[in-house]
N, C-alpha and C positions, 0 to 999 in steps of 0.2 A: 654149336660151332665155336670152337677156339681159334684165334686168329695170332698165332705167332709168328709168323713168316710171310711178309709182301713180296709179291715180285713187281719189280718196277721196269718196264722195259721202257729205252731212248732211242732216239730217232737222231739226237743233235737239234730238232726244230725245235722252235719256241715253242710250241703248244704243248709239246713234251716234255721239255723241263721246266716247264711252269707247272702243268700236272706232277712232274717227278717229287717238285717242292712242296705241294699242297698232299701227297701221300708220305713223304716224311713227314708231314701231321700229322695223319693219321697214324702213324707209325708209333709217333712217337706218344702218342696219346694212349694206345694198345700195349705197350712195352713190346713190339713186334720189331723182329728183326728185319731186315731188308735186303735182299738181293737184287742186284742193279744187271740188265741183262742190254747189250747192244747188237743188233742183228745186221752183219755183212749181207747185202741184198745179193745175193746170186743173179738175179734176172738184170740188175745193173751190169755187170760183168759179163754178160753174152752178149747187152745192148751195142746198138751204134752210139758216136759221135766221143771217142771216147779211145787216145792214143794209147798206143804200149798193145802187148799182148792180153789175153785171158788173166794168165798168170799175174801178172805184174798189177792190172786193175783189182785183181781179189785180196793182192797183198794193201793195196793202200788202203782199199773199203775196211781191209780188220784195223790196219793204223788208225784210222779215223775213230772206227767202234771202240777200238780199245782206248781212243784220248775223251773219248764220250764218258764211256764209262768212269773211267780217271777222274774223270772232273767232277760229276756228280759223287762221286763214292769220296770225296774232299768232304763237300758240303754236307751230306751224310754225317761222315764222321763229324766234323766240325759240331753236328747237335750232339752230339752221344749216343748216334745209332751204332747197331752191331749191324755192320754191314760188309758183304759181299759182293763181287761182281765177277762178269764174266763176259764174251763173246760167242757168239753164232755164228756161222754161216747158213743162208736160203732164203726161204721165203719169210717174212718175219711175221706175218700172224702166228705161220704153222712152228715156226720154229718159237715163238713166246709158248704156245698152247702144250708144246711138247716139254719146252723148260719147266713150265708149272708143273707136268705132271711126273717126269723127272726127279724135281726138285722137292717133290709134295708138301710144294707150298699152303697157303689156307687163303689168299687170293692173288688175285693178280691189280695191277691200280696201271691205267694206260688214260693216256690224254686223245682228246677225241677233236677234232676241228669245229664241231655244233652247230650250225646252221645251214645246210647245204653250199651247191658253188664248187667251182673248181676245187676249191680247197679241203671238201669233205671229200669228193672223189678221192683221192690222191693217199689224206692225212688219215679221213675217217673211215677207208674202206678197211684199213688194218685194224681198230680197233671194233668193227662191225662183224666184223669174221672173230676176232679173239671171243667178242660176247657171245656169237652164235654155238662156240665150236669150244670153248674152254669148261673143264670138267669140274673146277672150282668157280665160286664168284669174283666177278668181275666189276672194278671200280669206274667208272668213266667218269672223266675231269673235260667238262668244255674250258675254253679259254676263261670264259666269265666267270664259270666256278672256282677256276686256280684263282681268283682274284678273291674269293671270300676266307676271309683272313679267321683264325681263332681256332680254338677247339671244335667238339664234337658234341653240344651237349645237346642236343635235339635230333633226335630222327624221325622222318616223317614217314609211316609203313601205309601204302595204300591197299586197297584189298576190295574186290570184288566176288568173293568168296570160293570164287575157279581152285581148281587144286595148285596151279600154277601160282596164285596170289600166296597159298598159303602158303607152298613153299617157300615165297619172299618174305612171308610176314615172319613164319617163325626163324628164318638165317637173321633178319632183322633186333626181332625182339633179345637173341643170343650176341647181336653185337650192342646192342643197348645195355644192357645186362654187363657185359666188361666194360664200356665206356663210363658206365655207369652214368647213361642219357635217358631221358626222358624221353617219352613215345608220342607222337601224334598218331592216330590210327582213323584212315579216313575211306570212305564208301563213298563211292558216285555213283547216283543211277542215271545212267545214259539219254540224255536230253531224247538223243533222237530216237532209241527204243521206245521210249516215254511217249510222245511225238506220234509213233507207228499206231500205240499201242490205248494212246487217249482217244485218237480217229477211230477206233472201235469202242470202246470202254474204260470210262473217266475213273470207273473203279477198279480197272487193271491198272492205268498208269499210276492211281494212288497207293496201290499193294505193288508196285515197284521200287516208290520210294520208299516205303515202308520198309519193304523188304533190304533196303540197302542199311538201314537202321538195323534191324536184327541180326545182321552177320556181322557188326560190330562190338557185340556183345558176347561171343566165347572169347574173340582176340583178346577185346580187354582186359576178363577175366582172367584170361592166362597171364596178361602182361602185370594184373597187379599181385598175382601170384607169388610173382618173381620178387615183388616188390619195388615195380617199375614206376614212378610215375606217370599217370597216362592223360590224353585229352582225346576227344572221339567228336567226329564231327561227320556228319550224313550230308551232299551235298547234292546236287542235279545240276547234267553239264553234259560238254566234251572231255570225258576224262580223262586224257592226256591234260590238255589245258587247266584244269582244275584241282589239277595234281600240281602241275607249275607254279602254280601260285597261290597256294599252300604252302610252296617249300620255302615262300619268301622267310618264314619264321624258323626254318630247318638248317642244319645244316649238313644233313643229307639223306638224301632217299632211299630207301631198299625196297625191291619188288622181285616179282617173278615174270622170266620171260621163257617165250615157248621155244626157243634154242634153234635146234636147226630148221632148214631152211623148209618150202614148199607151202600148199596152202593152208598147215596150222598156222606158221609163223605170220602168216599175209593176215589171219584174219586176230591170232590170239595176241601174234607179238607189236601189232600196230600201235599199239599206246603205248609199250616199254621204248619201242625206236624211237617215238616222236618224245617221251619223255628226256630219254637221253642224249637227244640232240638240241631240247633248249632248253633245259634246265640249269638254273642260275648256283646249284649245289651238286657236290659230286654224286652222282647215283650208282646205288650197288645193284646188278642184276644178280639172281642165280637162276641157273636154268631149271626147269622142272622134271625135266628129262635123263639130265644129266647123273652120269652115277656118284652113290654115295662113296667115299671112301671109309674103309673100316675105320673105327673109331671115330669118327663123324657121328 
């Protein structure tokens, strides 16, 4: 995976251009260029409560998009990014999803609300759809993680050895690799399979945790290959949770999630959502589904 082109789509809200600023880190840590994208909401403009015609609302929504943009692509520049911008009109998940693929970016980096509440509804149902539905990888920045300051020199890759995981681990290990970060590479085995699975036999729960030990030993492998730094750690838990607090030593995640929507996602994609809604570092999904683009 080479990573020269972020797209960074604004909102104008805080939680946005505070994740905007925390992916010009990453940016700028990548040598990756950035295109800054602001989406006129269509469905505001057919709404009520809201004077003038059609016409006349769609024109001030691009005003607004276009002084969004504006202002972030200052600050951009201001660091010595190579940066781009632009505006949309529609829906703004589908219209970010369609920019990146457009644009053939190498990911997209969107700020997420992180803890439920009015506020996820609203901020975080667009960046929830962008991760389901986006054909590259996708950055999410909770508020808390726009707040962790510095570089990139830790990634923490989890991996429960799913094809899914793998997928995350090796988009991971290729952003480690240019970051030129050091890897955490860590296994949980699921307290409460464990749990299910001791109530029959203490010697299948023990060949669980075992087993989460042994699927960390090709990743490594690969990782010191590359010539990665690595650290491997086998844990038993709720592995969303156990993943979180891990990443306290991280400064960001990569995983694999199960994309769209129905009961894969409900059952595969449960610990990437729960990760990336309280996770204290920006978390990168790629989907496992999702296609390759040539030269990928």
């Amino acid at each position: 995976m080479t990573t020269n082109t972020l797209l960074i789509p604004t909102d104008g809200s805080e939680t946005a251009e505070a994740a905007a600023r925390r992916g010009f880190d990453l940016a700028d840590a990548l040598g990756a260029s950035v295109h800054l994208l602001s989406v006129a909401d269509s469905s505001v403009a057919t709404g009520t409560g809201y004077s003038g015609d059609s016409a006349s609302v769609r024109e001030r929504l691009r005003d607004r998009a276009s002084a969004r943009v504006a202002s972030l692509r200052e600050v951009a520049a201001d660091r010595g990014l190579e940066v781009t911008g632009g505006v949309r009109e529609g829906i703004p998940a589908k219209e970010i999803v369609d920019c990146a693929d457009e644009r053939r970016v190498d990911a997209v980096v969107v700020g997420t609300a992180g803890r439920g509440g009015v506020a996820r509804a609203i901020v975080g149902s667009v960046a929830d759809k962008v991760v389901r539905t986006a054909s590259v990888p996708v950055v999410t920045i909770t508020p808390t993680a726009a707040e962790h300051e510095g570089g990139f020199d830790s990634l923490l890759l989890p991996t429960d050895g799913s094809e899914r995981a793998t997928v995350g681990v090796a988009r991971g290990l290729d952003l480690a690799d240019a970051l030129g970060a050091s890897v955490h590479l860590l296994s949980v085995a699921d307290a409460a399979v464990e749990g299910a699975l001791a109530a029959v036999s203490e010697d299948d729960a023990v060949d669980l945790a075992a087993h989460a030990e042994r699927r960390l030993e090709p990743v490594a492998a690969d990782a010191r290959e590359r010539g990665l730094e690595v650290v491997t750690t086998a844990a038993t838990g709720d592995p969303a949770a156990v993943i979180v607090d891990h990443a306290e030593e991280a400064d960001l995640i990569a995983m694999g999630t199960a994309g769209r929507g129905g009961f894969e996602r409900a059952v595969l994609g449960s610990v990437a959502d729960e990760v990336i809604r309280t996770a204290t570092v920006p978390v990168l999904t790629v989907r496992s589904d999702g296609p390759i683009r040539a030269g990928d």
